[in-house]
mmCIF file as gemmi writes it, N, C-alpha and C atoms, coordinates in Angstrom:
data_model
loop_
_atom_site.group_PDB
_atom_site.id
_atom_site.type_symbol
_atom_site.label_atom_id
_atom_site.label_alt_id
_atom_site.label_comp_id
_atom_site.label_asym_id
_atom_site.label_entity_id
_atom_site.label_seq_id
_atom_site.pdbx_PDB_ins_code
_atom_site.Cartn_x
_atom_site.Cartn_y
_atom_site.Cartn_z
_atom_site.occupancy
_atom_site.B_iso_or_equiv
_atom_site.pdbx_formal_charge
_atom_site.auth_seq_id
_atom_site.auth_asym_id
_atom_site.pdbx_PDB_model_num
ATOM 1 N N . UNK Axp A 1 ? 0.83 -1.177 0 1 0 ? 1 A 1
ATOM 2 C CA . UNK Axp A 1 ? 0 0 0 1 0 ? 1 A 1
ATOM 3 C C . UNK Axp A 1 ? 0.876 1.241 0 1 0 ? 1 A 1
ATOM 4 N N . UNK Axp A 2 ? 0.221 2.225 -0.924 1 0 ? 2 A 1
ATOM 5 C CA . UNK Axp A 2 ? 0.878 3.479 -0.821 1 0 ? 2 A 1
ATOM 6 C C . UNK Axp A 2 ? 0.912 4.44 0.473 1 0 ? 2 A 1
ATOM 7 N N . UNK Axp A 3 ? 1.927 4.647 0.839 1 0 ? 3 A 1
ATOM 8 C CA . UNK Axp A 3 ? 1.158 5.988 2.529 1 0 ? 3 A 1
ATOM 9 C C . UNK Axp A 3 ? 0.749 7.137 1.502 1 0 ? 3 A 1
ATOM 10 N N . UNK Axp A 4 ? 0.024 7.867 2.652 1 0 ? 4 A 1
ATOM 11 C CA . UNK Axp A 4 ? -0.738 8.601 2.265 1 0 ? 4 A 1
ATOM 12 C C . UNK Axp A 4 ? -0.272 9.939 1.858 1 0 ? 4 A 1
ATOM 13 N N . UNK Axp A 5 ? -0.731 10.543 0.56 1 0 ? 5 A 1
ATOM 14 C CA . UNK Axp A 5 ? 0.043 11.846 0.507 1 0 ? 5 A 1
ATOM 15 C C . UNK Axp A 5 ? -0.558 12.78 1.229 1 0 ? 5 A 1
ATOM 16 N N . UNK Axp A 6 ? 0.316 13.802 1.523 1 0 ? 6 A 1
ATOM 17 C CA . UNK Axp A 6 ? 0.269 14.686 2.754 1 0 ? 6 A 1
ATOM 18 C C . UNK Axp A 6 ? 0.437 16.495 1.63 1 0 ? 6 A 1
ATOM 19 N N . UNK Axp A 7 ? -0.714 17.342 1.801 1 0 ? 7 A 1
ATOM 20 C CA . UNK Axp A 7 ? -0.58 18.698 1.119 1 0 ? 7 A 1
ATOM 21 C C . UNK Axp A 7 ? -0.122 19.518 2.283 1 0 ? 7 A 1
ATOM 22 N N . UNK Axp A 8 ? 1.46 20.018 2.087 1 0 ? 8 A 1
ATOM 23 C CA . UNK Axp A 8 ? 1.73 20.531 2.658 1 0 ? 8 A 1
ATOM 24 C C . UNK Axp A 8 ? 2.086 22.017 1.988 1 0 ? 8 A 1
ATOM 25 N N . UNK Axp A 9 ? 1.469 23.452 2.842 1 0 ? 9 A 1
ATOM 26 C CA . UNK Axp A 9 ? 1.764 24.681 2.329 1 0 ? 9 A 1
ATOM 27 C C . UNK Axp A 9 ? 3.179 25.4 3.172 1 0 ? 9 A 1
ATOM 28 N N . UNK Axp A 10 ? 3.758 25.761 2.689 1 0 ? 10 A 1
ATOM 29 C CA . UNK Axp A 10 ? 5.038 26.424 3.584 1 0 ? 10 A 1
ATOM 30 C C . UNK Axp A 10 ? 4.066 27.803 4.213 1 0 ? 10 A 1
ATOM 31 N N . UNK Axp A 11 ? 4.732 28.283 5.534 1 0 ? 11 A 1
ATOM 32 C CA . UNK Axp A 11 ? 4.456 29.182 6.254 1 0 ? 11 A 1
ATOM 33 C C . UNK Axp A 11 ? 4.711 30.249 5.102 1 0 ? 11 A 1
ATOM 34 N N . UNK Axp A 12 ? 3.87 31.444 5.512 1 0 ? 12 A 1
ATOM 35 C CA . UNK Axp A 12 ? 4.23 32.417 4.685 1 0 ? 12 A 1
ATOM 36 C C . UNK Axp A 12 ? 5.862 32.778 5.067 1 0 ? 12 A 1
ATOM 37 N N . UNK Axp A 13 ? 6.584 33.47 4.137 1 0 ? 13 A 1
ATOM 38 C CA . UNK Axp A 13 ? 7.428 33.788 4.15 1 0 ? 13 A 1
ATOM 39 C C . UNK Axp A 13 ? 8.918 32.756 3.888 1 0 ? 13 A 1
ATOM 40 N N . UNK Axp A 14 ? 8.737 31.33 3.885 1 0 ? 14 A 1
ATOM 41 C CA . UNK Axp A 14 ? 9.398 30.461 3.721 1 0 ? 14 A 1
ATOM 42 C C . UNK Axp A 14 ? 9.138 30.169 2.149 1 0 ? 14 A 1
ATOM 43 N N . UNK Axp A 15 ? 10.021 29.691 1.745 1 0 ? 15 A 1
ATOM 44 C CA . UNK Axp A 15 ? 10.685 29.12 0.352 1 0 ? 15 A 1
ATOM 45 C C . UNK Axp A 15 ? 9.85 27.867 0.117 1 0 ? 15 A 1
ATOM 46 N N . UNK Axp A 16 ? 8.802 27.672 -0.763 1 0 ? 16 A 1
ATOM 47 C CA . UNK Axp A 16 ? 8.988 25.743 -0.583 1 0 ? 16 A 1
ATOM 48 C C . UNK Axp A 16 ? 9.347 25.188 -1.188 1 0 ? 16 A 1
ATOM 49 N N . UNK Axp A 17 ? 9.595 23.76 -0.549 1 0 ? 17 A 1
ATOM 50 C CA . UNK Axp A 17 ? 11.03 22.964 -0.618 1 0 ? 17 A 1
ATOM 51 C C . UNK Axp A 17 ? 10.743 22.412 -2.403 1 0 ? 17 A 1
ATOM 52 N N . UNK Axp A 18 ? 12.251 22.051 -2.891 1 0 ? 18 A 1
ATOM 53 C CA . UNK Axp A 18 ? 12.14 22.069 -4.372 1 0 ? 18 A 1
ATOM 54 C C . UNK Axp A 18 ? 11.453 21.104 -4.747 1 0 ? 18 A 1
ATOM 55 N N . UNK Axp A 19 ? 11.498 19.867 -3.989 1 0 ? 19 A 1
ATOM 56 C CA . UNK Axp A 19 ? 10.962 18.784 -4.213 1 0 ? 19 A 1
ATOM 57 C C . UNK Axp A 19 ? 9.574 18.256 -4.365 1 0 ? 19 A 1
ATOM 58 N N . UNK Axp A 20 ? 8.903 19.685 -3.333 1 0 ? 20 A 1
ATOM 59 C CA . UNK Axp A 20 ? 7.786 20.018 -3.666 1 0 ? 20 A 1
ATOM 60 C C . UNK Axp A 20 ? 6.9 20.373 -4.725 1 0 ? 20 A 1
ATOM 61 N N . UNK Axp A 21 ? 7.598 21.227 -5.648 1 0 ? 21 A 1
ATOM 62 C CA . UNK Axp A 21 ? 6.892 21.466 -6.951 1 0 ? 21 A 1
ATOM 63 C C . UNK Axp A 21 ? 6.149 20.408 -7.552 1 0 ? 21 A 1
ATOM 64 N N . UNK Axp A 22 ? 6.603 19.111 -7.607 1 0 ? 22 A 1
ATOM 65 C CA . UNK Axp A 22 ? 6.762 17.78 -8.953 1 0 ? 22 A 1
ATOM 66 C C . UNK Axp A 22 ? 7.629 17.774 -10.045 1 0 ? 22 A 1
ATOM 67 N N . UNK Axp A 23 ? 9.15 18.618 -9.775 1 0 ? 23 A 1
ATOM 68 C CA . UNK Axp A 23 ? 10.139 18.728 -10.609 1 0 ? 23 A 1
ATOM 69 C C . UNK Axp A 23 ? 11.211 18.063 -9.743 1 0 ? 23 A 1
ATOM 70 N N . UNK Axp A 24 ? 12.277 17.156 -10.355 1 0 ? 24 A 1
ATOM 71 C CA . UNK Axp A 24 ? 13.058 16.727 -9.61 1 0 ? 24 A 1
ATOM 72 C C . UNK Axp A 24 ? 14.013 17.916 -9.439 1 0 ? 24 A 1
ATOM 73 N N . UNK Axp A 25 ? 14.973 17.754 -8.263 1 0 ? 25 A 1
ATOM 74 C CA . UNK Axp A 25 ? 15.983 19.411 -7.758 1 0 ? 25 A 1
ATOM 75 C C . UNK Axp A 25 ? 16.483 19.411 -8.652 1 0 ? 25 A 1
ATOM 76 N N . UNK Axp A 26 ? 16.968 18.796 -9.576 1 0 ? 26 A 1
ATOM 77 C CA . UNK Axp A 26 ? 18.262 19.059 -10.503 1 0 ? 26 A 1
ATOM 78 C C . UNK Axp A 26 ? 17.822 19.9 -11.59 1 0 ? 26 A 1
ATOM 79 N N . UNK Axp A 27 ? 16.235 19.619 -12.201 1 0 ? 27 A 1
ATOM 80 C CA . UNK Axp A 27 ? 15.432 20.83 -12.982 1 0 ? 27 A 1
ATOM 81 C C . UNK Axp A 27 ? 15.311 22.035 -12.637 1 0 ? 27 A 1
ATOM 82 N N . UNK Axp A 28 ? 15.422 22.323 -10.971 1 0 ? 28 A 1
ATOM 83 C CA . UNK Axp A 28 ? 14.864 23.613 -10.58 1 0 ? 28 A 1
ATOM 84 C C . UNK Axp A 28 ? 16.128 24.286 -10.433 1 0 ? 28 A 1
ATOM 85 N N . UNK Axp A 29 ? 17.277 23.892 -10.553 1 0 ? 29 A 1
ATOM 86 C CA . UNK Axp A 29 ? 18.71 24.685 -10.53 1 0 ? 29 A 1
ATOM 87 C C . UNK Axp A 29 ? 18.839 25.385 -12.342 1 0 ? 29 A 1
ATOM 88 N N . UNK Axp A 30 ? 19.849 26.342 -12.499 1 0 ? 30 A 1
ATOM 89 C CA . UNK Axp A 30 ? 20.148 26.459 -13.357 1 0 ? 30 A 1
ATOM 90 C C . UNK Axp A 30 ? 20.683 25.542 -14.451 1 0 ? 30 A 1
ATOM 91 N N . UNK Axp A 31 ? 20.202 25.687 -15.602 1 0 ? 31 A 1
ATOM 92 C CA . UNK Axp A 31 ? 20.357 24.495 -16.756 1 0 ? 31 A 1
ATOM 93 C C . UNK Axp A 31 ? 21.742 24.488 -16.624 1 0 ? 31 A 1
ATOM 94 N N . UNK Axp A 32 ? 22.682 23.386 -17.105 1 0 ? 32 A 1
ATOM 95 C CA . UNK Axp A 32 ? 23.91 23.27 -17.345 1 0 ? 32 A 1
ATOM 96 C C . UNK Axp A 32 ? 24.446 23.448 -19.035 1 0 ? 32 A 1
ATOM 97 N N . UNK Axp A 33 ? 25.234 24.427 -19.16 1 0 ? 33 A 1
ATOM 98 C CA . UNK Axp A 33 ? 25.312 24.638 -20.681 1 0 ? 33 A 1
ATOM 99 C C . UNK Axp A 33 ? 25.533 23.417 -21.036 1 0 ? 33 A 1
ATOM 100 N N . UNK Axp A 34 ? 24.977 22.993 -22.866 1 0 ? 34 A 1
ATOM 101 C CA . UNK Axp A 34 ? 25.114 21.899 -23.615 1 0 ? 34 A 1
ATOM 102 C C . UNK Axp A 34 ? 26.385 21.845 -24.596 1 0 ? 34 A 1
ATOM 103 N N . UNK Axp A 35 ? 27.223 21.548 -24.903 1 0 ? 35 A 1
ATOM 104 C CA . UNK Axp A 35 ? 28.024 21.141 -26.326 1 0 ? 35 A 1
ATOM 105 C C . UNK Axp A 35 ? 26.733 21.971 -27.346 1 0 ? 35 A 1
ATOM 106 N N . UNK Axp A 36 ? 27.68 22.537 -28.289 1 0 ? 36 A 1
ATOM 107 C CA . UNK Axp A 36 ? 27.051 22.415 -29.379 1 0 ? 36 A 1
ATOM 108 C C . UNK Axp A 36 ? 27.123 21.333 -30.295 1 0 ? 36 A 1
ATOM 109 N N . UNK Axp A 37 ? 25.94 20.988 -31.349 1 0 ? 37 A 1
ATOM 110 C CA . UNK Axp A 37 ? 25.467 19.751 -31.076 1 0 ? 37 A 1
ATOM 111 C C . UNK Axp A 37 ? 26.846 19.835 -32.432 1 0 ? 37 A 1
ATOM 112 N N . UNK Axp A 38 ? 27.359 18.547 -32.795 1 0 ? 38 A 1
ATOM 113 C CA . UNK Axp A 38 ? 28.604 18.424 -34.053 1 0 ? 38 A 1
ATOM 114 C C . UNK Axp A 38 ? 27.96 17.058 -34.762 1 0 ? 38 A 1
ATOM 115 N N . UNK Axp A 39 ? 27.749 17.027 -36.105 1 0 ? 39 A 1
ATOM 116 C CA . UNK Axp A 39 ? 27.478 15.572 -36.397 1 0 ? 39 A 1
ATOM 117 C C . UNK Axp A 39 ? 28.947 14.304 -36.474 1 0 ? 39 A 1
ATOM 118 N N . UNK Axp A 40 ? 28.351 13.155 -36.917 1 0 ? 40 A 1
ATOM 119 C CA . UNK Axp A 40 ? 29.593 12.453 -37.004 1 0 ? 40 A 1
ATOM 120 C C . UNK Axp A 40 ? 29.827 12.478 -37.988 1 0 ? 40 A 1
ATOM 121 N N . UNK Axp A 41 ? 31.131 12.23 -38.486 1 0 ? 41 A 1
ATOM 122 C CA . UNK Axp A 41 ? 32.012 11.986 -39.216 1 0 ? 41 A 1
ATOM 123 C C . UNK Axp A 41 ? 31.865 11.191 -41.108 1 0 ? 41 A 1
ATOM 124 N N . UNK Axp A 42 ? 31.773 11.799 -41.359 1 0 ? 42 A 1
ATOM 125 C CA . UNK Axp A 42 ? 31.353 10.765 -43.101 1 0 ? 42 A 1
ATOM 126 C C . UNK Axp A 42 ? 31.789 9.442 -43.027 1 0 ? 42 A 1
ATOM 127 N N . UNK Axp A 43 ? 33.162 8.872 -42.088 1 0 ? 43 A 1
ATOM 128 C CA . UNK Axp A 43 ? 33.644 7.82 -42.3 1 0 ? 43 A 1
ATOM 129 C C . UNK Axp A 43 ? 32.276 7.05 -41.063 1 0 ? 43 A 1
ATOM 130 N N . UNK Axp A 44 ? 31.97 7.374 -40.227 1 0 ? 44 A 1
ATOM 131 C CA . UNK Axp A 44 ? 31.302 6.946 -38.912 1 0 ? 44 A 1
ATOM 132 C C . UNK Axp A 44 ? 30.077 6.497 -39.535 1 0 ? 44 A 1
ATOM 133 N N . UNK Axp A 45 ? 29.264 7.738 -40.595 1 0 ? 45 A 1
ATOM 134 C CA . UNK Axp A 45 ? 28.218 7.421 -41.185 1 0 ? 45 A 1
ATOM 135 C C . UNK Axp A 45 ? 28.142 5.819 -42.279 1 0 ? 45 A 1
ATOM 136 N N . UNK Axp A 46 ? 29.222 6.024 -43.029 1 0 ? 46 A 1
ATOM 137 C CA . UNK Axp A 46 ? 29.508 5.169 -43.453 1 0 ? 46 A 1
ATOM 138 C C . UNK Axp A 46 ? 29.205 3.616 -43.593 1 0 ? 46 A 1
ATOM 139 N N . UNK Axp A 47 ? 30.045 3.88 -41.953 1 0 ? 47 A 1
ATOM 140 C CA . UNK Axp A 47 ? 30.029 2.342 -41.537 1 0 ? 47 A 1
ATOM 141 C C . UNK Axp A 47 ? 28.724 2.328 -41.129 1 0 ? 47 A 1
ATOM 142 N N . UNK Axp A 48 ? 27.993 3.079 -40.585 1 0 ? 48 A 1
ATOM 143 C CA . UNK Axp A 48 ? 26.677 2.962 -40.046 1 0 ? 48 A 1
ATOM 144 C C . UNK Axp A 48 ? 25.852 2.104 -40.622 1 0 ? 48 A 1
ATOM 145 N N . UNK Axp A 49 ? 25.975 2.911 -41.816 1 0 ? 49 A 1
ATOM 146 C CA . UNK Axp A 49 ? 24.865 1.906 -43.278 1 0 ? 49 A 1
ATOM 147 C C . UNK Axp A 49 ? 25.286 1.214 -43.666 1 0 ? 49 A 1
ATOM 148 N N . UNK Axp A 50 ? 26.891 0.894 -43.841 1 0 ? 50 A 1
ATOM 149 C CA . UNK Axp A 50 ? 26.923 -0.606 -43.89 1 0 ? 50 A 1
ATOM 150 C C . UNK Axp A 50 ? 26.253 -1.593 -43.094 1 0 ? 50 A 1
ATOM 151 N N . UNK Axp A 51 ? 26.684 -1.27 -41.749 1 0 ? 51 A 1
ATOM 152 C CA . UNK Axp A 51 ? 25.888 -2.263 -40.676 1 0 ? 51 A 1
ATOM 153 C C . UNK Axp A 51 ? 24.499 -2.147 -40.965 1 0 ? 51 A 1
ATOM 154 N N . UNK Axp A 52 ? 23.618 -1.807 -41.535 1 0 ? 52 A 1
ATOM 155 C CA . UNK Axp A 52 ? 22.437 -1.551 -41.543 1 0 ? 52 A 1
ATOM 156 C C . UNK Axp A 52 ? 22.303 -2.323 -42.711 1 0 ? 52 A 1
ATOM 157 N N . UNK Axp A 53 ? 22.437 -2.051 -43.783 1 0 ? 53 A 1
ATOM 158 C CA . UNK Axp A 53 ? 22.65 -3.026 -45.058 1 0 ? 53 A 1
ATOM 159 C C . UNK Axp A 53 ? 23.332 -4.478 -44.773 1 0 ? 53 A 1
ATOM 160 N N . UNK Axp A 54 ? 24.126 -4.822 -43.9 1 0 ? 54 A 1
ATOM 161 C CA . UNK Axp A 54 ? 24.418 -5.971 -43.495 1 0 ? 54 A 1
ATOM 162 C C . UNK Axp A 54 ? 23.736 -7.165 -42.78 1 0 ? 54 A 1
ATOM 163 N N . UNK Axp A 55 ? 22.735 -6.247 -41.795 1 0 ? 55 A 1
ATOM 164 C CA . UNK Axp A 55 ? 22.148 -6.95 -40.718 1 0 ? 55 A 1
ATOM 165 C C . UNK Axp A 55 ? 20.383 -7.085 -41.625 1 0 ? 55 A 1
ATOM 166 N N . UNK Axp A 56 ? 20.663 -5.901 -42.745 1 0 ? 56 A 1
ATOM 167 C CA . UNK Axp A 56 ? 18.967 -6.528 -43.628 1 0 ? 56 A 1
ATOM 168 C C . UNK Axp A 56 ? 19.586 -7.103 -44.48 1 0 ? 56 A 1
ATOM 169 N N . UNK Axp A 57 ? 20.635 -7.79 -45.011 1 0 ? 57 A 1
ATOM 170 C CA . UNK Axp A 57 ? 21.087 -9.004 -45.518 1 0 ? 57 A 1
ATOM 171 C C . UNK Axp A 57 ? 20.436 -10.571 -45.04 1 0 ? 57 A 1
ATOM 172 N N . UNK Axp A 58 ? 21.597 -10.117 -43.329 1 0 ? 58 A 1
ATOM 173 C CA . UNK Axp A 58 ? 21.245 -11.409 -42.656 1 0 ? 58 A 1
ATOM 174 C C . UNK Axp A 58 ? 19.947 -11.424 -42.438 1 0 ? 58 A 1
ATOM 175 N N . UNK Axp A 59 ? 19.295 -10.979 -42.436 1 0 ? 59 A 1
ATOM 176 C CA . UNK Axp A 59 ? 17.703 -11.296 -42.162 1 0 ? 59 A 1
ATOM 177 C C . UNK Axp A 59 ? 16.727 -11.892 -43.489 1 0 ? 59 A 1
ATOM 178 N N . UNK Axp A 60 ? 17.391 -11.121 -44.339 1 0 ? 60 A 1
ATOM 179 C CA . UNK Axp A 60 ? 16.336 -11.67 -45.721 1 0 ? 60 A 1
ATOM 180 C C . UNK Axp A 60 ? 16.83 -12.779 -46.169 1 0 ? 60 A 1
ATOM 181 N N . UNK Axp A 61 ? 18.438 -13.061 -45.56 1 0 ? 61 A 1
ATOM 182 C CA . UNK Axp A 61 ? 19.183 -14.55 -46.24 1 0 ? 61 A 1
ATOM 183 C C . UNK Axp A 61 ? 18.173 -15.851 -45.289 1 0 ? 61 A 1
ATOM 184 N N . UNK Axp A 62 ? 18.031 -15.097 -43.853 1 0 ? 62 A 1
ATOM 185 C CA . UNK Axp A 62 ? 17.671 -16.302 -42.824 1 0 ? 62 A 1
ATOM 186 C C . UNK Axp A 62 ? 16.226 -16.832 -42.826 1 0 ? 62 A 1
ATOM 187 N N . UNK Axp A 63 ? 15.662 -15.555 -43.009 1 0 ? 63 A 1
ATOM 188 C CA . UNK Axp A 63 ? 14.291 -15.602 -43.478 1 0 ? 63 A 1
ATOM 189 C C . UNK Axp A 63 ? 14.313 -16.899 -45.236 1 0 ? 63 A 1
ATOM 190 N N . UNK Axp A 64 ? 14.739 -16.639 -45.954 1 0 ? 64 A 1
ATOM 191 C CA . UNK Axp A 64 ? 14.53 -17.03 -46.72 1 0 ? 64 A 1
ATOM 192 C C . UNK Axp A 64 ? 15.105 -18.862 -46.879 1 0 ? 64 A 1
ATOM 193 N N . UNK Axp A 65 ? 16.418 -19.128 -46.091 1 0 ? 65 A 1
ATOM 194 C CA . UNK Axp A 65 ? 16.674 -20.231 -45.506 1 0 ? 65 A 1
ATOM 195 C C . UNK Axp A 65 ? 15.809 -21.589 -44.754 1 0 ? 65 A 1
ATOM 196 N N . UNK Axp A 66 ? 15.011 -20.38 -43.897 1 0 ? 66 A 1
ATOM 197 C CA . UNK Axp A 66 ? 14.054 -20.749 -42.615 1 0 ? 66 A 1
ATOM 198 C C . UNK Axp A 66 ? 12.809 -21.799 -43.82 1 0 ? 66 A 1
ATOM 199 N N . UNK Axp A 67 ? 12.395 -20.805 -44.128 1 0 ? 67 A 1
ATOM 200 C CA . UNK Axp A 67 ? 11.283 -20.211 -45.307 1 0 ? 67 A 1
ATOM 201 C C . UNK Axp A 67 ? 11.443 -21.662 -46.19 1 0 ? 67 A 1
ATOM 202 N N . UNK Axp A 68 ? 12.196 -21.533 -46.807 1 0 ? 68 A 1
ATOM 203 C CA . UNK Axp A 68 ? 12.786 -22.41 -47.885 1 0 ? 68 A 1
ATOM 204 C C . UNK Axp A 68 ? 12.83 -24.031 -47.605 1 0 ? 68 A 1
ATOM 205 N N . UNK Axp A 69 ? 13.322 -24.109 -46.234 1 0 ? 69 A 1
ATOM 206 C CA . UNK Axp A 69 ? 13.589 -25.268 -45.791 1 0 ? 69 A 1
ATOM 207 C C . UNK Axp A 69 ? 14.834 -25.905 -46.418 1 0 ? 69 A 1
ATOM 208 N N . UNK Axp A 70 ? 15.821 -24.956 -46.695 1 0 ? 70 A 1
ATOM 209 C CA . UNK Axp A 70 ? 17.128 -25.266 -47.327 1 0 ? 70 A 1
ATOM 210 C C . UNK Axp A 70 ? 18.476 -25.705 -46.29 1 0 ? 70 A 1
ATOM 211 N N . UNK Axp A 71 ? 17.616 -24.66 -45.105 1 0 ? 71 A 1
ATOM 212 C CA . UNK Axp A 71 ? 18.933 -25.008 -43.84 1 0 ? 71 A 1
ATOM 213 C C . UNK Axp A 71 ? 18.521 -26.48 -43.546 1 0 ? 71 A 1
ATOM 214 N N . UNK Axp A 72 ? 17.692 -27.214 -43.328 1 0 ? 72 A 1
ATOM 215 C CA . UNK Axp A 72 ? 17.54 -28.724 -42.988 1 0 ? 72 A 1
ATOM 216 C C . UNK Axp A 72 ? 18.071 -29.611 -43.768 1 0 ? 72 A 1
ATOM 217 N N . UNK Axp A 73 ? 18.42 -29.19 -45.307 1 0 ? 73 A 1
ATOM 218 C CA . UNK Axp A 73 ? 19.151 -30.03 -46.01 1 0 ? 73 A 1
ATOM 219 C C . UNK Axp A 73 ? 20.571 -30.262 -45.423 1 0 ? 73 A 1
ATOM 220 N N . UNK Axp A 74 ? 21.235 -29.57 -44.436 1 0 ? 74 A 1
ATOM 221 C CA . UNK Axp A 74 ? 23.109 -29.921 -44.011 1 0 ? 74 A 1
ATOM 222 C C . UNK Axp A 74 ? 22.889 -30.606 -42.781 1 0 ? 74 A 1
């Protein structure tokens, strides 16, 4: 069972607590600057789509193996 939630208002003049909002603390601090964003590399891309073209190889070879009933012939 869940305990029970509790609405709590801060006294006037008090801060309330960050955790309070429904933002975790690390949102309610100042953002942390980002990198500007850089793409990768032509060679990085590259290989990317190879692997991508490779792995829809192996799939249309296995599929078609499966499929075929050619792998049960070895």
């Amino acid at each position: 069972m869940e305990p029970e939630k509790q609405n709590q208002t801060p006294a006037p003049g008090q801060d309330p607590d960050p955790g309070q909002e429904g933002l975790p603390p690390a949102e309610n601090g100042p953002a942390p600057e980002k990198k500007p964003w850089k793409p990768y590399s032509r060679k990085a891309r590259l290989l990317a789509w190879v692997g991508i073209v490779f792995m829809v190889f192996l799939v249309i070879m296995y599929t078609y193996a499966f499929s075929s009933g050619i792998i049960l012939k070895y």
